[in-house]
C-alpha positions in Angstrom: -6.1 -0.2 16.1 -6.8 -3.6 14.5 -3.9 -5.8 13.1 -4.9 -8.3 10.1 -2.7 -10.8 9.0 -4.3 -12.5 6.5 -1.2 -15.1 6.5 -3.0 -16.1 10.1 -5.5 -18.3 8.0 -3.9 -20.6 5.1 -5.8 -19.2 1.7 -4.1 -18.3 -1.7 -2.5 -15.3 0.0 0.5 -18.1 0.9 0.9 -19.6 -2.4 1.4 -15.8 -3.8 3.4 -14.9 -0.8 5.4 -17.7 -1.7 5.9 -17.0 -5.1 6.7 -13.3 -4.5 9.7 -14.4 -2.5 11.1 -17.0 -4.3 14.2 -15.5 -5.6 14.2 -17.7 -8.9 10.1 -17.6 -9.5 10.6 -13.2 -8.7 12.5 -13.3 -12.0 9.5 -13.3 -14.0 8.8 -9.8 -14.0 4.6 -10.1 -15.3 3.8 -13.1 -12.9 5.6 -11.2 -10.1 3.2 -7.7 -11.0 0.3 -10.3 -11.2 0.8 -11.8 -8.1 0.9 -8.5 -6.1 -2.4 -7.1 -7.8 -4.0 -10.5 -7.1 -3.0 -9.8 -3.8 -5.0 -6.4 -4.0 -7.8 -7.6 -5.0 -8.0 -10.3 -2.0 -7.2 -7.8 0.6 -9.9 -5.0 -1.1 -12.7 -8.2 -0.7 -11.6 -9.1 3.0 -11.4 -5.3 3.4 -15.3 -5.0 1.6 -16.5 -7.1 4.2 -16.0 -4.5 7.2 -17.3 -1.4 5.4 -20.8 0.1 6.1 -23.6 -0.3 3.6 -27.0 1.3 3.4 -30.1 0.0 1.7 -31.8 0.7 -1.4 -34.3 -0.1 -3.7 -32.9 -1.2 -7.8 -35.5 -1.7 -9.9 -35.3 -5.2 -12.0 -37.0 -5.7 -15.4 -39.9 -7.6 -12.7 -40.2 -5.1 -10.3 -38.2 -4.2 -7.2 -35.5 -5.0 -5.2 -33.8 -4.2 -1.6 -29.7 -3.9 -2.0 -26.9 -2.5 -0.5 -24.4 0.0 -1.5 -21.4 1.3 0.4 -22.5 4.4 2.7 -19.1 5.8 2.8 -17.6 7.1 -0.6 -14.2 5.4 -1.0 -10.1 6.6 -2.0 -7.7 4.9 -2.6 -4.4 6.2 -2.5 -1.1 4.5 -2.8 3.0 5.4 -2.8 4.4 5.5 -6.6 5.8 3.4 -7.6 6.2 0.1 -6.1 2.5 0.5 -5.0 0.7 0.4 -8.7 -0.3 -3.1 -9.1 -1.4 -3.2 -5.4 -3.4 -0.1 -6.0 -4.9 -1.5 -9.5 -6.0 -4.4 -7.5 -8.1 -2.6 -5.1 -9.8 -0.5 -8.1 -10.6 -4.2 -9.9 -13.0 -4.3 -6.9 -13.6 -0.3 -5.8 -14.0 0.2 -9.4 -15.9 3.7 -8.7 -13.2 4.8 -6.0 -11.5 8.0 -6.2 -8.0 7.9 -6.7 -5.0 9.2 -5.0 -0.9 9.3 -6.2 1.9 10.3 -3.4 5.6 10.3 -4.9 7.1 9.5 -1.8 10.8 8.3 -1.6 14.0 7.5 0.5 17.2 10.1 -0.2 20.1 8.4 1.5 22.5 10.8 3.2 25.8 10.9 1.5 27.7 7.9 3.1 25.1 6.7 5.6 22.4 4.3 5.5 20.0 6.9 7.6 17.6 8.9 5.5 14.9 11.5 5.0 11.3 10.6 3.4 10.8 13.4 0.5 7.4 13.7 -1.8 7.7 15.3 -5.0 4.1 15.1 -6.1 0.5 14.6 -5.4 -2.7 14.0 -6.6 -5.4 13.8 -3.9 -9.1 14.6 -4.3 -11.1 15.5 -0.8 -10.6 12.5 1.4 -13.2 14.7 4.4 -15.2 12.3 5.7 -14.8 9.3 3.3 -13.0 5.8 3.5 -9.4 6.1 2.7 -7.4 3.3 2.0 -3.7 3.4 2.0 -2.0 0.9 -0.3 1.6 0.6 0.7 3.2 -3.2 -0.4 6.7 -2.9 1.8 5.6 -1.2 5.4 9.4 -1.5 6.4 10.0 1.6 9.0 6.6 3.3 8.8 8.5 6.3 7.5 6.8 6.7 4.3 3.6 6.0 4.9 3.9 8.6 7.6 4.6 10.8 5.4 2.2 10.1 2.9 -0.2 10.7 5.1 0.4 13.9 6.4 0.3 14.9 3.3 -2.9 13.6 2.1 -4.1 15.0 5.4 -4.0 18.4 3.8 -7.6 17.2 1.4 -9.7 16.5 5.0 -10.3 14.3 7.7 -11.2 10.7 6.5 -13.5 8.7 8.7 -11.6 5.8 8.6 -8.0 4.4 7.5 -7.5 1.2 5.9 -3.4 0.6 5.2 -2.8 -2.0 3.3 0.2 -3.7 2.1 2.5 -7.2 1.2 4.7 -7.6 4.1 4.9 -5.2 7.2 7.8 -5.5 9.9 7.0 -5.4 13.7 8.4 -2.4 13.5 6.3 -0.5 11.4 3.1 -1.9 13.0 4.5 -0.4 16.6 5.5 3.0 14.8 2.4 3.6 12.8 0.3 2.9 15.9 1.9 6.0 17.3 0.6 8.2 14.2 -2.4 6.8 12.8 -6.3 7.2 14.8 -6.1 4.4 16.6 -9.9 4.7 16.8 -10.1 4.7 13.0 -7.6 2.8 11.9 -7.7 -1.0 10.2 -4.3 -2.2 9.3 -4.0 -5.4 6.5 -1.1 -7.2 5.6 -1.0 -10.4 3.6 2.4 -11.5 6.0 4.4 -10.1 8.3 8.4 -10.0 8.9 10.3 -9.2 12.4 13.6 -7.6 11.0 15.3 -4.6 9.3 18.9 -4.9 7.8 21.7 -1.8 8.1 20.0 -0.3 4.9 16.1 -0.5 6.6 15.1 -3.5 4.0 12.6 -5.9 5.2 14.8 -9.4 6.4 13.8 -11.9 4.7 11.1 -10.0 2.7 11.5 -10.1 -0.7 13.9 -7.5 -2.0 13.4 -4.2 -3.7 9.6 -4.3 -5.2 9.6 -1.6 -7.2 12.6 -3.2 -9.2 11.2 -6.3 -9.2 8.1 -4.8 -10.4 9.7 -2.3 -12.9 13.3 -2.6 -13.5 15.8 -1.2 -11.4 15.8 2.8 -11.5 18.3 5.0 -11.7 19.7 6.6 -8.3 19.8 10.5 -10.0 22.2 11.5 -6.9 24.9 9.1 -7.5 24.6 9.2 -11.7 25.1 13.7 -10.9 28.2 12.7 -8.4 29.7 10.6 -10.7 29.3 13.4 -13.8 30.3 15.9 -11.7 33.5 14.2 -10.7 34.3 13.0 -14.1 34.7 16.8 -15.3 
């Protein structure tokens, strides 16, 4: 399984990864959405350059011409919600990619920072025998992505994984390596971080992305709890 760090070589993934982690400079909501679909679209060109291509012939107003197309269709799936502007990235570039949407999400257990990974919903054409890229910004325990991808395991066999995301932990990397095809599996991150806090949040990372992308959501569980105990 390949590891690419794309922090390893000074580019403007580290003015971005900067700016995404500066606590002041995260408060601007659209330049912090910006700055992680930039960050798509830098990782889907790296990522472009490893793909196979096949010849063919495109007729010009003058007469012929030898190019090159990819040989493998592509899909591109990502984790709702925090992965959006990652995943629109990717389709700035793989703009005639298939598209795939797993609701996957962590459901603490009452008083306990442990948890269980639950998907809700999914939207997954046939991945058997194409490209699948994963776009997953926070790879913190592995957990969901697992997930995800057992489930978008029931639509094929893809020929090769690409998982993408913003920061992965040590951690992550080791655990995935024990899931994925190590054989057919590329890994991308634009930085990686080497700890997990009590609650499983990337240290220092950058926070909560989906709030920082969205607005902070509502935790359903505890808004029922406290309704059901104000009766």
């Amino acid at each position: 399984m390949e590891i690419i760090n794309l922090c390893d070589q000074h580019s403007l993934v580290s003015q971005y990864m900067s700016e995404l982690r500066h606590k002041d400079i995260q408060q601007d909501r659209m330049r912090f959405r910006t700055n992680v679909k930039r960050l798509g679209q830098i990782v889907a060109y790296e990522m472009s350059k490893t793909l196979t291509y096949e010849a063919i012939e495109t007729p010009t107003p003058l007469g012929m011409a030898t190019t090159h197309k990819l040989a493998s269709p592509v899909v591109l799936a990502t984790i709702l919600r925090a992965g959006l502007p990652f995943h629109e990235g990717f389709l700035n570039y793989f703009d005639n990619a298939e598209n795939a949407f797993v609701s996957a999400f962590r459901k603490y257990r009452p008083g306990s920072d442990e948890f269980d990974i639950h998907v809700e919903y999914m939207a997954c054409p046939s991945i058997e025998g194409k490209t699948l890229v994963i776009a997953d910004p926070m790879l913190a325990t592995g957990s969901s992505l697992e997930t995800a991808f057992h489930a978008l395991l029931t639509r094929g066999t893809p020929s090769h994984v690409h998982v993408a995301c913003v920061i992965a932990t040590d951690q992550a990397i080791d655990f995935i390596k024990t899931i994925l095809p190590a054989d057919r599996t590329t890994v991308w991150t634009c930085d990686t971080d080497h700890q997990l806090n009590s609650h499983s949040y990337i240290v220092p990372g950058l926070g909560d992305a989906g709030d920082l992308l969205y607005g902070q959501k509502i935790d359903w569980d505890k808004t029922r709890d406290s309704a059901i105990m104000s009766k």
